[in-house]
N, C-alpha and C positions, 0 to 999 in steps of 0.2 A: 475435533471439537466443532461442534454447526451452534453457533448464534441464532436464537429469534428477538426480535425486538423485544420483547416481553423482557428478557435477559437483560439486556442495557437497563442503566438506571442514568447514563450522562455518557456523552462522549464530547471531548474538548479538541479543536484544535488553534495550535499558538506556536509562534516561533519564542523557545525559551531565553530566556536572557544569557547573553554571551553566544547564541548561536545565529546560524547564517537560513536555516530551512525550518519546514512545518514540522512538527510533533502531532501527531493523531492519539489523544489517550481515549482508553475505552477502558470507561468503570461499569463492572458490573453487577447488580442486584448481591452475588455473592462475598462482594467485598474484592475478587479478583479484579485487576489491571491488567491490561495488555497496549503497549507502545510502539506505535509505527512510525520509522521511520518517513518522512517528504517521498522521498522514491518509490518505499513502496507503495502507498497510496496512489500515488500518481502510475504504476505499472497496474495496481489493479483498477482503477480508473478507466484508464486505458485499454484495456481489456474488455471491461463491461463495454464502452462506449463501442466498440467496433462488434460485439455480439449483439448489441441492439440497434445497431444503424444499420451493419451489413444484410445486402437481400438474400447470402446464403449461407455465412457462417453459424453456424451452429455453438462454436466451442471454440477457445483460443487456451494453450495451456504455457506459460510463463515456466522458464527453468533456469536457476542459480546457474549462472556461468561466469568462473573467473577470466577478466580478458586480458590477455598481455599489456593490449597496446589500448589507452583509453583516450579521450578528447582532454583537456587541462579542467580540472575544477572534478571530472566525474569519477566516479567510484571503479575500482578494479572489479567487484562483483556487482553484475548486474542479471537483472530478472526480462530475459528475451525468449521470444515467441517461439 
């Protein structure tokens, strides 16, 4: 699926009630939703930001790995470089 702006009709972000992180929703012209998680925004964030500040990266590609062992508060599956 490739997104153009034309395609968005709103996208909202909010921490919902009862929760602790961001919600990213994307409504689209077609009536279609699609909801991201805090993390992953912030991993694709992250990403863009380092393909347009770095003087030779070209491409950064993010892959689902589940970790054993995590820091308290963070998720077992994370999206690393």
């Amino acid at each position: 699926m490739e997104l153009s702006n034309a395609e968005v009709r709103e996208v909202e972000m909010s921490v919902p009630r009862g929760h602790r992180h961001l919600r990213t929703r994307i409504c689209l012209k077609n009536g279609d939703e699609i909801v991201l998680q805090e993390a992953t925004v912030a991993n694709l964030v992250r990403a863009y930001v380092t393909i347009k500040t770095h003087p030779q990266k070209e491409s950064v590609r993010l892959r689902g790995v589940e970790l054993k062992e995590t820091k308290e508060g963070f998720a077992d599956w994370q999206l690393l470089e």
